[in-house]
PyMOL CGO cylinders between C-alpha atoms (Angstrom):
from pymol import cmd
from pymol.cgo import CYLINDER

trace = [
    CYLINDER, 0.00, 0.00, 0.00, 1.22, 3.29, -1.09, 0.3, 1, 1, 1, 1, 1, 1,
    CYLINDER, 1.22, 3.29, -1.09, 1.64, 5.99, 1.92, 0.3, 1, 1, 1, 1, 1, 1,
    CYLINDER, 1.64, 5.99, 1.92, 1.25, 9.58, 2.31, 0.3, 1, 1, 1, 1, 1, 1,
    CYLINDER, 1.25, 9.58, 2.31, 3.31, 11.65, 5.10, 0.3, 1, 1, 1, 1, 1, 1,
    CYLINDER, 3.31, 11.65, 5.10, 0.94, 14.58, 6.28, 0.3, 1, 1, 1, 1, 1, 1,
    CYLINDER, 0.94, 14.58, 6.28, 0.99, 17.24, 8.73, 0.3, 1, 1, 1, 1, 1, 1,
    CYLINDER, 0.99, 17.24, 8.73, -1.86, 17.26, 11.26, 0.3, 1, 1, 1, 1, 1, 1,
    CYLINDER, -1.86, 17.26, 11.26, -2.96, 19.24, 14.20, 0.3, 1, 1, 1, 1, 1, 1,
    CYLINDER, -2.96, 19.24, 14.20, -3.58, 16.71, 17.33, 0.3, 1, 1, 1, 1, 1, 1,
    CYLINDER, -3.58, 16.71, 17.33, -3.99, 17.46, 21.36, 0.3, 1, 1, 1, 1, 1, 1,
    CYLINDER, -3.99, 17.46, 21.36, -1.35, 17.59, 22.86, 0.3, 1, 1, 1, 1, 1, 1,
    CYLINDER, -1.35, 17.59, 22.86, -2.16, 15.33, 25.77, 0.3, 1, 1, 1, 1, 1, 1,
    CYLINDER, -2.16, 15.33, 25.77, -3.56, 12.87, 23.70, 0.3, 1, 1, 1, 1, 1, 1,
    CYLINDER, -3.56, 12.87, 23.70, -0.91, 12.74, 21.78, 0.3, 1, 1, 1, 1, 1, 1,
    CYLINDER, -0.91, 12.74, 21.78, 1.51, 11.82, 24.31, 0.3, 1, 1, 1, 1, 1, 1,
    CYLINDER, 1.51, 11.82, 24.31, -0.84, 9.30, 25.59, 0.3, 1, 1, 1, 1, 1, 1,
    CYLINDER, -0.84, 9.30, 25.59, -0.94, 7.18, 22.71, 0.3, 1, 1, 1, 1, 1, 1,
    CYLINDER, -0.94, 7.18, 22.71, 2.77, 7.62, 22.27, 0.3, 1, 1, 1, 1, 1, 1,
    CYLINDER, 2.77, 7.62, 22.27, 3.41, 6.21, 25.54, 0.3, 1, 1, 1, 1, 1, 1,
    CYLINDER, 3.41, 6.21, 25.54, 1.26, 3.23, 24.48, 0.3, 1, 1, 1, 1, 1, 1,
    CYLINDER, 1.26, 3.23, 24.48, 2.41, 2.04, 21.03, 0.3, 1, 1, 1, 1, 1, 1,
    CYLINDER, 2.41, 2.04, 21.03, 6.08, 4.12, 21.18, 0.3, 1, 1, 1, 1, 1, 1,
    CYLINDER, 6.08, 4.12, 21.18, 7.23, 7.13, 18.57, 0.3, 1, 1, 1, 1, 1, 1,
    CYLINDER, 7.23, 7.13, 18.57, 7.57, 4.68, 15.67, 0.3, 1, 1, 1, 1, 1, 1,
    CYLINDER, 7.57, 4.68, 15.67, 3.84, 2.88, 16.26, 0.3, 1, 1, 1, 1, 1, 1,
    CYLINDER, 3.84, 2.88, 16.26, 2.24, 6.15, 16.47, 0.3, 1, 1, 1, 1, 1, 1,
    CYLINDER, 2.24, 6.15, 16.47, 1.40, 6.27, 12.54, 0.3, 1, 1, 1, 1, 1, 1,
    CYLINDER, 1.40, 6.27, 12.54, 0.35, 3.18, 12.54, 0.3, 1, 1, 1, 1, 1, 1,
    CYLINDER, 0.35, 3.18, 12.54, -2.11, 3.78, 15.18, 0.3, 1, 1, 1, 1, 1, 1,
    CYLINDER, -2.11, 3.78, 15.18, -3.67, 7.02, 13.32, 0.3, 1, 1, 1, 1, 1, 1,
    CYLINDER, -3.67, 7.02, 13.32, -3.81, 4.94, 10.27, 0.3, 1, 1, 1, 1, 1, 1,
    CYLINDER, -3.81, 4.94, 10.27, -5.55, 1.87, 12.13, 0.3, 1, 1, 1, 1, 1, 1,
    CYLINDER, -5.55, 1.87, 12.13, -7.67, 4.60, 13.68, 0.3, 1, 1, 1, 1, 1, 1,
    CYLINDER, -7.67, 4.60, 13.68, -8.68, 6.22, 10.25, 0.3, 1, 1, 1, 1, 1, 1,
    CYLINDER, -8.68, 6.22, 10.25, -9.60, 3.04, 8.61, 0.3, 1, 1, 1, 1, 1, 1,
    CYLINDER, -9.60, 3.04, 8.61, -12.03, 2.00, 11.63, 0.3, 1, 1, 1, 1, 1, 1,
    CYLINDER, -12.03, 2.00, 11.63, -13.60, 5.16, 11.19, 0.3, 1, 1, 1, 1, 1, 1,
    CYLINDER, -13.60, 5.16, 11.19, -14.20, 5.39, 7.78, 0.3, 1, 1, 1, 1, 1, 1,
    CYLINDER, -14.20, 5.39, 7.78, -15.54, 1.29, 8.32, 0.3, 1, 1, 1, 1, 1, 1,
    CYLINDER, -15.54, 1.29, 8.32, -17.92, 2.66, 10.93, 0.3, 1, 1, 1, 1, 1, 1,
    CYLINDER, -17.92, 2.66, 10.93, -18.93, 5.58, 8.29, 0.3, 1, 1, 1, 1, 1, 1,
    CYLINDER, -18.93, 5.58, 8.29, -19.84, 3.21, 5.46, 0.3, 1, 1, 1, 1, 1, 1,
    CYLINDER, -19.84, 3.21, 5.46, -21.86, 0.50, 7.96, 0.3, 1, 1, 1, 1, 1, 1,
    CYLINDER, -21.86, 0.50, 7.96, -23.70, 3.75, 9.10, 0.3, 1, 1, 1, 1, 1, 1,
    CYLINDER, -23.70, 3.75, 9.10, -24.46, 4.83, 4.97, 0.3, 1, 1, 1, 1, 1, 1,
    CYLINDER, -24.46, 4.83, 4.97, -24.99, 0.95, 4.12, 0.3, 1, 1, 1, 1, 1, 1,
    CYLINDER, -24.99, 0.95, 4.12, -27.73, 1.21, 6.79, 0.3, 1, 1, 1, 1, 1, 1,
    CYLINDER, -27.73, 1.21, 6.79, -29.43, 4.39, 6.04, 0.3, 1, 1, 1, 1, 1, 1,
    CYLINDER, -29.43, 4.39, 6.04, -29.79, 2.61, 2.34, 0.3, 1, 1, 1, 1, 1, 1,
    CYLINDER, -29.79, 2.61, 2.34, -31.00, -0.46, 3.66, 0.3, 1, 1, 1, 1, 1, 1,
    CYLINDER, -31.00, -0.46, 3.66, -33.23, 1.04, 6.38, 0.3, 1, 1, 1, 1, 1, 1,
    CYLINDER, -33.23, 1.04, 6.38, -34.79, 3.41, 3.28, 0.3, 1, 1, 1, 1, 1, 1,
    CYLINDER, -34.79, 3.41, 3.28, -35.37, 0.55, 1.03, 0.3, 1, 1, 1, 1, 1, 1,
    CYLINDER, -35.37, 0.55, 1.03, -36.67, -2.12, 3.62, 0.3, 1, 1, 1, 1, 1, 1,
    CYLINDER, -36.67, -2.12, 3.62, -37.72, 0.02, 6.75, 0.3, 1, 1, 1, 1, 1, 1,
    CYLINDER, -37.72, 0.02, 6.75, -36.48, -0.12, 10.00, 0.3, 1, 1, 1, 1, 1, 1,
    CYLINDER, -36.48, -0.12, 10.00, -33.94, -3.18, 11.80, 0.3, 1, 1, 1, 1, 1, 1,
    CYLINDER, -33.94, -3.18, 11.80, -35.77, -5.25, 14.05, 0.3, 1, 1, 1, 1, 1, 1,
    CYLINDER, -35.77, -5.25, 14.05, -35.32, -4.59, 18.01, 0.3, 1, 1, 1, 1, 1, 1,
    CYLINDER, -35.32, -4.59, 18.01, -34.00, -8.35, 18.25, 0.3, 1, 1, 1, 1, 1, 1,
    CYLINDER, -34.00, -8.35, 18.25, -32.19, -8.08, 14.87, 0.3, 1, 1, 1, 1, 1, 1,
    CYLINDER, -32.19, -8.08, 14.87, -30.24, -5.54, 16.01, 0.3, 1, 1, 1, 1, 1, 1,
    CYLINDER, -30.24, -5.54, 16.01, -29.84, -7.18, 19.75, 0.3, 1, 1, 1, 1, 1, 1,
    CYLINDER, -29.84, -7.18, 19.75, -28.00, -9.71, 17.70, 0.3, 1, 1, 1, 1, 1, 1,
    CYLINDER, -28.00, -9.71, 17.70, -25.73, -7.95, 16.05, 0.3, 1, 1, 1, 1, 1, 1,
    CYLINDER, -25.73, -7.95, 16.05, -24.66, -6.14, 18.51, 0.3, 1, 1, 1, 1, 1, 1,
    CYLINDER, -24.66, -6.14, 18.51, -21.21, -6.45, 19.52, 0.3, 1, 1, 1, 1, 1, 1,
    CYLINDER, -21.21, -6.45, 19.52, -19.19, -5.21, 22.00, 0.3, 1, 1, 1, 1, 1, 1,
    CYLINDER, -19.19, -5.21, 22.00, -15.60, -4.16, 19.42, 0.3, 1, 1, 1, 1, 1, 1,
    CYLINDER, -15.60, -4.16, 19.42, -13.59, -3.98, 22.14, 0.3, 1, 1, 1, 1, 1, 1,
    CYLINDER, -13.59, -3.98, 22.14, -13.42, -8.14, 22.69, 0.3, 1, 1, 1, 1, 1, 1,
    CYLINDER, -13.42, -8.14, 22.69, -12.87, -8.63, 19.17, 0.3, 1, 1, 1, 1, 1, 1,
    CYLINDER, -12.87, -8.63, 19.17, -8.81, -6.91, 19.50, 0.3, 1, 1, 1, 1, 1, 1,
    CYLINDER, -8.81, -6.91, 19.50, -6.36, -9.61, 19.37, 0.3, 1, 1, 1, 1, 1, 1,
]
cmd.load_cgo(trace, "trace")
């Protein structure tokens, strides 16, 4: 995969946080891990909308099912 270096503007605080966490040279890969998640979580959310337009609402024990708790699921 071809990579792009950018210049961002992050808090401080939160910054060093992470940093202490994964080290200096894991910190890109965490913003990139973190970017890809989100833009997953944006398309479920569109794929949704879609679906919910074209076949009305999810089921209350549809969606009891498939809800997860993300957190387990880290290696």
């Amino acid at each position: 995969m071809a990579m792009k270096k950018v210049s961002v503007t992050l808090d401080e605080k939160l910054v060093a946080e992470i940093k202490t966490q994964v080290g200096e040279r894991g910190f890109s890969a965490y913003l990139n891990d973190a970017l890809v998640r989100r833009r997953q979580r944006e398309r479920f959310q569109k794929l949704e909308r879609e679906l919910t337009d074209e076949f009305g609402p999810i089921p209350d024990e549809v969606r009891a099912r498939a809800s997860v708790d993300w957190d387990e699921l880290e290696p």
